[in-house]
C-alpha positions as CSV (number, residue, x, y, z in Angstrom):
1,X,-16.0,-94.6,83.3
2,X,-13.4,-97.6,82.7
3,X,-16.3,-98.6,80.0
4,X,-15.9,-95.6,78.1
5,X,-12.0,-95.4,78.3
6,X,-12.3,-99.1,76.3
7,X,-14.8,-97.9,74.2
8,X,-12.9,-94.7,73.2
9,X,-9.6,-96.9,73.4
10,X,-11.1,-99.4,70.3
11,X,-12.1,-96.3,68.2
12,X,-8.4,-94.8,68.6
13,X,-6.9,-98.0,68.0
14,X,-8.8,-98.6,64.2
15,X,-8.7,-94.7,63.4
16,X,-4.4,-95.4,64.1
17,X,-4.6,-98.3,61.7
18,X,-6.8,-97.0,59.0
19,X,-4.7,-93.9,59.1
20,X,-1.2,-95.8,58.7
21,X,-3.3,-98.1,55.7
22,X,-4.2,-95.4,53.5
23,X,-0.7,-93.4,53.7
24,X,0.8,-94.1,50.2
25,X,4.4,-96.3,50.4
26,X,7.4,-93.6,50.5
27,X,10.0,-96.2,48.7
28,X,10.6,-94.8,45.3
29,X,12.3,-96.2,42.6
30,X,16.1,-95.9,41.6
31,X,14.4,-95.2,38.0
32,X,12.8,-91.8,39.9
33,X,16.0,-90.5,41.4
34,X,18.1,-91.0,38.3
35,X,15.1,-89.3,35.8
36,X,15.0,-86.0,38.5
37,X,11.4,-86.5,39.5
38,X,11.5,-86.2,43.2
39,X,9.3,-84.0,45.0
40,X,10.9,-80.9,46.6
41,X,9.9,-81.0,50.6
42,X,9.6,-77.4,51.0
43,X,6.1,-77.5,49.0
44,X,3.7,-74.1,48.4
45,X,0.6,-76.4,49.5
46,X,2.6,-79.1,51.4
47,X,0.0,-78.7,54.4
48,X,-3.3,-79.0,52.5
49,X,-2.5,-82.4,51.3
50,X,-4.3,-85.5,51.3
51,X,-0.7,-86.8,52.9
52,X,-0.4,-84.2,55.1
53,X,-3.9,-85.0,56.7
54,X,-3.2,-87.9,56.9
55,X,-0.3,-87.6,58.6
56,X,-1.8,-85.4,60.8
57,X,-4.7,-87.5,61.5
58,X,-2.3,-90.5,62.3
59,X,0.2,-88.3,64.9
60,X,-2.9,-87.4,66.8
61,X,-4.8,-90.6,66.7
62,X,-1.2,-91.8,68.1
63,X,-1.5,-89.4,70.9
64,X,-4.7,-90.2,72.1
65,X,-3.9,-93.8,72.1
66,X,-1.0,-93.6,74.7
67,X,-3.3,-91.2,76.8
68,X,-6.2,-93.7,76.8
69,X,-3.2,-96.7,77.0
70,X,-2.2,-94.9,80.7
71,X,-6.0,-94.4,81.3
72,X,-6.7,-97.8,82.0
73,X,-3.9,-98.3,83.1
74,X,-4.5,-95.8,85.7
75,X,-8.5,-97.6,86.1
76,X,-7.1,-100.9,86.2
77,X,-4.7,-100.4,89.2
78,X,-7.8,-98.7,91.3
């Protein structure tokens, strides 16, 4: 069982840092705020995003690494 926990542990771990790589930087310029061309938040297809999904992706993969974290934990201590 404890095996599996590492095993599944490692997979969470590189699908939390290939998730935070490929987000694209959120800095934008002082040339961008001064031109108007920010993005509005409140988007029609905010959701369906490549971004989104990714963000998505990365607040799940986040998840499952603290419950795998306390896991074995929990394994280690037995």
């Amino acid at each position: 069982m404890k095996t599996f926990v590492v095993v599944l542990h490692i997979l969470v771990s590189l699908t939390v840092m290939f998730s935070i790589f490929m987000q694209p930087a959120k800095v934008q310029g002082l040339s961008s705020a001064i031109s108007g061309g920010a993005e509005t938040f409140f988007g029609k297809n905010k959701a369906r995003t490549y971004e989104a999904k990714l963000q998505r992706l990365t607040v799940i993969s986040m998840i499952l690494f603290v419950i795998t974290s306390m896991a074995l934990i929990y394994l280690g201590n037995k």
